[in-house]
C-alpha positions as CSV (number, residue, x, y, z in Angstrom):
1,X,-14.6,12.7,-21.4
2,X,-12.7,11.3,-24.7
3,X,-10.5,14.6,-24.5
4,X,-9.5,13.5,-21.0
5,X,-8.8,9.8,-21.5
6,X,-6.8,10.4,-24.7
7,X,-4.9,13.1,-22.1
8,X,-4.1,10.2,-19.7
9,X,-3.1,7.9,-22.2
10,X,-1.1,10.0,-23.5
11,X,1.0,10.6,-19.9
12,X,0.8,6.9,-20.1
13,X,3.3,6.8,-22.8
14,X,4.9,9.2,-21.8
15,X,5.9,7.8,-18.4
16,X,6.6,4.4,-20.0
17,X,9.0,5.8,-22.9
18,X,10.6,8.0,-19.9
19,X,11.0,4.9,-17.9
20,X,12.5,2.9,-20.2
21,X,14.9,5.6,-21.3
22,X,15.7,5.7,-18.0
23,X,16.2,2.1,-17.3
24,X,18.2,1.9,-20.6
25,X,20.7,4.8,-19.9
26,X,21.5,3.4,-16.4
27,X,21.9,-0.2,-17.7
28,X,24.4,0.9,-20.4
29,X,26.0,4.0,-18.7
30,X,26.4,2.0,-15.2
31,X,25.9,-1.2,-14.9
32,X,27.0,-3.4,-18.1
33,X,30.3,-1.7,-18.3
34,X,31.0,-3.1,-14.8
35,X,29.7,-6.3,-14.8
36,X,26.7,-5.6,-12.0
37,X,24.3,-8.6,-12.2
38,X,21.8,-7.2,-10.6
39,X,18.7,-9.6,-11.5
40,X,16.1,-9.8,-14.5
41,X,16.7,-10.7,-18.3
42,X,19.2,-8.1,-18.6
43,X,21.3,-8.9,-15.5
44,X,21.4,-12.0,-17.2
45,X,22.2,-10.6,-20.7
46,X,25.7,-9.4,-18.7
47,X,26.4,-12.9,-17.8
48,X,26.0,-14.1,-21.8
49,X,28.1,-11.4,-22.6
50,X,30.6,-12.1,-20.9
51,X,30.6,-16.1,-21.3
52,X,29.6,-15.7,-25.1
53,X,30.2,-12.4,-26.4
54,X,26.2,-12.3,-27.4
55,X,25.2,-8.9,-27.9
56,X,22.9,-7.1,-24.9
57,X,20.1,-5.9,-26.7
58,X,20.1,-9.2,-28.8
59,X,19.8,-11.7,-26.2
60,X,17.3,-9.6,-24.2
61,X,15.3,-9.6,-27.5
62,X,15.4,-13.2,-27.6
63,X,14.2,-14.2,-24.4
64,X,11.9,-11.8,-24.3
65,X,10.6,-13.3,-27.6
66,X,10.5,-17.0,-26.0
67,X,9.0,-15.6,-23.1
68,X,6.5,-14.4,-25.3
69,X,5.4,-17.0,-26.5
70,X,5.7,-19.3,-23.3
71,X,3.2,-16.7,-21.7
72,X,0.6,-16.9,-24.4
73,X,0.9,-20.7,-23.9
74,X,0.7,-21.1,-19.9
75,X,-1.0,-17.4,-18.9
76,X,-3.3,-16.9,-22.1
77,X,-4.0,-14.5,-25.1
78,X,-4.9,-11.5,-22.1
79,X,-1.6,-11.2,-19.9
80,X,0.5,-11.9,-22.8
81,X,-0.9,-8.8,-24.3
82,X,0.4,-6.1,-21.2
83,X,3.6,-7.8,-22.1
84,X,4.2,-7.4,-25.7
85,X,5.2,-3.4,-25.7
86,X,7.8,-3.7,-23.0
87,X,9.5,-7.1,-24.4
88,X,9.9,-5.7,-28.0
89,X,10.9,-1.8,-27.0
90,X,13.5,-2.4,-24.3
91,X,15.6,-4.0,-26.3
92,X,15.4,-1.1,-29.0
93,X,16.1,1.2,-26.0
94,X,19.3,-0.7,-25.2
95,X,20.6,-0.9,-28.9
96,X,20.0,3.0,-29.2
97,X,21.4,3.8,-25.9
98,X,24.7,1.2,-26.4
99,X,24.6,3.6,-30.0
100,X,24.7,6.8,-28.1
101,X,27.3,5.5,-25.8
102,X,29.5,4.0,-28.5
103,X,29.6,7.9,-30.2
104,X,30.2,9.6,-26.5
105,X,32.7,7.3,-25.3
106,X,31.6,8.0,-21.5
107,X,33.1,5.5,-19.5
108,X,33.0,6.2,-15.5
109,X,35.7,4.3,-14.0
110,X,33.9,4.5,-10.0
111,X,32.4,1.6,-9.1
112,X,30.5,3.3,-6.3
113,X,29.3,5.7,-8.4
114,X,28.0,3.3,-11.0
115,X,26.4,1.6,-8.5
116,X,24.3,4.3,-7.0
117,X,23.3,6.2,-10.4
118,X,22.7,2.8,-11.6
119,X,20.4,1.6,-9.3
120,X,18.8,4.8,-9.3
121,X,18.1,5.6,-12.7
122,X,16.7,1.6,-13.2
123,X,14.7,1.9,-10.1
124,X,13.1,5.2,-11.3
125,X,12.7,3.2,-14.9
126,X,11.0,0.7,-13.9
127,X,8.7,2.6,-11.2
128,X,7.6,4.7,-14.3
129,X,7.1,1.9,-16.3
130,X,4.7,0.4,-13.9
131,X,3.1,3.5,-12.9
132,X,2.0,3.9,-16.2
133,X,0.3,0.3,-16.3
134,X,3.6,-1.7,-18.3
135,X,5.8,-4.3,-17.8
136,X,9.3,-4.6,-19.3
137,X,8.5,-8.4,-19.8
138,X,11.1,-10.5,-19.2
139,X,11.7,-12.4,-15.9
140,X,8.0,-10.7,-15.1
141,X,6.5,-13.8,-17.2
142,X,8.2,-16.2,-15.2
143,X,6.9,-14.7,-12.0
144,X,3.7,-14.7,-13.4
145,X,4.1,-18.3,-14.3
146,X,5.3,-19.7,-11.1
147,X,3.2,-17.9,-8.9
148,X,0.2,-18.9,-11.2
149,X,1.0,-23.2,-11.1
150,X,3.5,-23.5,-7.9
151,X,1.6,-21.2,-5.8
152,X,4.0,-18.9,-4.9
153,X,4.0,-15.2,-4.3
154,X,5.0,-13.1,-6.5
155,X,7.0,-11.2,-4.3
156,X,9.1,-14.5,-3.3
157,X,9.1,-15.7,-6.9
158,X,11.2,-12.5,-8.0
159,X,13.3,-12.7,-4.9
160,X,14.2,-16.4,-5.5
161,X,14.2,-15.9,-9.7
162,X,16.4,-12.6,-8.9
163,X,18.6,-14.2,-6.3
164,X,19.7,-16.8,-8.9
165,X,20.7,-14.7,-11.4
166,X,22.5,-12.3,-9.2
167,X,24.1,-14.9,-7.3
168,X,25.4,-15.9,-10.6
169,X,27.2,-13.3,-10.7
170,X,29.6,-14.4,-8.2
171,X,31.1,-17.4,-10.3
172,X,31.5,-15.2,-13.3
173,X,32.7,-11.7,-11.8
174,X,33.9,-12.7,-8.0
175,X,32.5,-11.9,-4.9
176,X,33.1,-8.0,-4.5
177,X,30.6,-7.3,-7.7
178,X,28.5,-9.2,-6.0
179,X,28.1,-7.6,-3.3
180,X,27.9,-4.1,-5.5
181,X,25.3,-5.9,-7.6
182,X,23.2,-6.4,-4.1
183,X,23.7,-2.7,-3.7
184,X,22.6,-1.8,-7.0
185,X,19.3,-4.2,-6.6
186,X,18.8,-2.8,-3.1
187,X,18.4,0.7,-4.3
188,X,16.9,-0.4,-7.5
189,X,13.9,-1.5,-5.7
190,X,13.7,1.2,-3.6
191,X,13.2,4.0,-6.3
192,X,11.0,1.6,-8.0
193,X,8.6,1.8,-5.0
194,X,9.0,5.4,-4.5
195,X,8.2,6.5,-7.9
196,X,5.0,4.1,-8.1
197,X,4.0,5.4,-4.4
198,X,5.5,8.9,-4.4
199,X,6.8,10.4,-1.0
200,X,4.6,10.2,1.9
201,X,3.3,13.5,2.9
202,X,1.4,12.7,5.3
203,X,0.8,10.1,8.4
204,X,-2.4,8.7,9.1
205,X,-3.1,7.9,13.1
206,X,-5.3,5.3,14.8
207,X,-5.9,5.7,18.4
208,X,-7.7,3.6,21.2
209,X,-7.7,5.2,24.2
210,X,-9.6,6.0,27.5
211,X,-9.7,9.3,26.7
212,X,-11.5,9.8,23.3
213,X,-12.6,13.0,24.0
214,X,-9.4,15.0,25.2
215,X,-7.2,13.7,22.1
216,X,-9.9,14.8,19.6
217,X,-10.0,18.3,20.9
218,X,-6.3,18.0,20.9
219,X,-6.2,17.5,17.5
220,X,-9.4,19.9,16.7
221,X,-8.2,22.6,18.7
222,X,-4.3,22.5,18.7
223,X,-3.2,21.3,15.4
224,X,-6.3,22.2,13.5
225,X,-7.3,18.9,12.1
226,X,-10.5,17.1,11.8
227,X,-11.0,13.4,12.7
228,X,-13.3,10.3,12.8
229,X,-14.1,8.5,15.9
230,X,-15.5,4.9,15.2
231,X,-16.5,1.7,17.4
232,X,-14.1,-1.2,17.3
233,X,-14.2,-4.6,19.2
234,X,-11.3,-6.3,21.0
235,X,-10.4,-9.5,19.2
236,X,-9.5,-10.9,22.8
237,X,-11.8,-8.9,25.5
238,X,-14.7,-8.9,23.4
239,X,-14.9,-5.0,24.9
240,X,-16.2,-2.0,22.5
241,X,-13.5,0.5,22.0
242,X,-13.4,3.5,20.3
243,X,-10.7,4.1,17.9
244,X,-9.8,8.4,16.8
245,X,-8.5,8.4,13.2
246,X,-7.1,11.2,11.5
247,X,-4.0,12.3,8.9
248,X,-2.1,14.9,9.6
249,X,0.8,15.9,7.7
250,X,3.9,14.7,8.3
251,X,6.0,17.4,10.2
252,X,3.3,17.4,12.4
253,X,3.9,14.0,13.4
254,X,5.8,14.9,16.2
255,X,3.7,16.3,17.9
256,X,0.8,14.4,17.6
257,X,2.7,11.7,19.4
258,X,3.8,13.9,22.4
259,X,0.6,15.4,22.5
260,X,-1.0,11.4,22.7
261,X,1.3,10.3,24.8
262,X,0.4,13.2,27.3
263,X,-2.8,13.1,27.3
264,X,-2.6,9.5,27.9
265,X,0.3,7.4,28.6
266,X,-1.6,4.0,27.9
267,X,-2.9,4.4,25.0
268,X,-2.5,2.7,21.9
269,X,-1.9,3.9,18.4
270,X,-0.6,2.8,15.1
271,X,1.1,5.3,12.4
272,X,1.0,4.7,8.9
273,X,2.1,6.6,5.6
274,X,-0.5,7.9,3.4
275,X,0.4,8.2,0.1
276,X,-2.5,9.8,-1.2
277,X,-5.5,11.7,0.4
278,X,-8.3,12.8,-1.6
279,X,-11.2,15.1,-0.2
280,X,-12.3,16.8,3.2
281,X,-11.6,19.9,4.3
């Protein structure tokens, strides 16, 4: 048992060190040298940069520090703690990385480019970094904050917090970066999502219909996968339904739905991703 949860820590670490090596190569590599505002402490380290000559890694220390110490005083001695790690190596990470890129001289002159390897390699970053159960700190805090004493979401907290900074950007580097910075922060959150939930392999089906029993042999009999057939109550009509579930993979999805759709042109059926499936046979 110890053997196997010193195993998973230890992929842990792994994933977060990966993550922010990641998150620091695409941040020095791609987006700094072009200006990108794309959101967070370190978007807005490019903005201080460029209006102060402060140093990247410097200022994202700094904040990250007052952050800190702000979150130990507003979210207590617990949440501070899954902090702490991220705040104090990121900016490490972006010293050695800036380092590295001050030796290679690499400089990639396509804005495109920059823009999709940057959002990439961040998004993939920070999706390891929260698969492995870290934060980078940062603007993370102030979400926390906010959504802890205004009562907002954090999901709209970080899209007003980020839409700030990035909007920023526009008075500082014009509209077109803008726009590229949206880009980056569009793609950025999309890796992040599909690192932390993988690519769905398979679709998980729920079906009300009349005829319970021909879409279960269907699905028995033609594509060779089992189901579950439960009772469900209409909301409105009060009316005992049954509902078939199954998962299937996804290339199968296809025809599932024709085969559904023959059986029974009324019927009902919602498709969702699943992520993970565990078990059965």
């Amino acid at each position: 048992m110890n053997k196997e949860v010193k195993k998973e820590d230890l992929f842990r670490y792994l994933y977060f060190f990966v993550g922010l090596t990641s998150f620091s190569f695409a941040f020095t590599f791609f987006l700094s040298p072009h200006n990108l505002v794309f959101g967070g402490v370190s978007g807005l380290s490019i903005l201080f940069k460029e209006l102060f000559n402060w140093n990247n890694s410097l200022f994202v220390l700094i904040v990250d520090i007052v952050l800190l110490l702000i979150s130990f005083v507003f979210l207590g001695k617990r949440k501070t703690i899954g902090s702490i790690l991220g705040s104090l190596l990121l900016p490490g990470f972006l010293a050695l990385m800036a380092w590295i890129s001050d030796i290679t001289g690499y400089v990639n002159e396509d804005l495109v480019i920059c823009s999709i390897f940057g959002g990439v390699f961040s998004g993939i970053g920070l999706g390891l970094c929260f698969k492995a159960g870290f934060t980078t700190g940062g603007t993370d805090i102030v979400n926390q904050i906010i959504h802890k004493y205004i009562k907002i979401s954090m999901g709209k907290s970080m899209f007003i917090l980020d839409g700030v900074i990035v909007t920023s950007g526009i008075f500082v580097f014009g509209f077109t970066k803008f726009m590229y910075a949206v880009m980056v922060l569009y793609i950025m959150t999309a890796m992040t999502d599909r690192v932390i939930l993988g690519v769905s392999k398979s679709k998980a089906f729920y079906i009300v219909t009349d005829k319970t029993q021909e879409v279960k042999k269907y699905i028995i009999d033609t594509l060779g996968h089992s189901v579950t057939v439960f009772d469900a109550t209409g909301g409105y009509s009060k009316e005992t339904q049954k509902v078939v579930f199954c998962v299937i993979p996804t290339r199968e999805y296809f025809k599932l739905k024709e085969g559904i759709n023959k059986i029974d042109e009324d019927s009902f059926f919602i498709v969702t991703d699943a992520y993970e499936v565990y078990g059965g046979k």
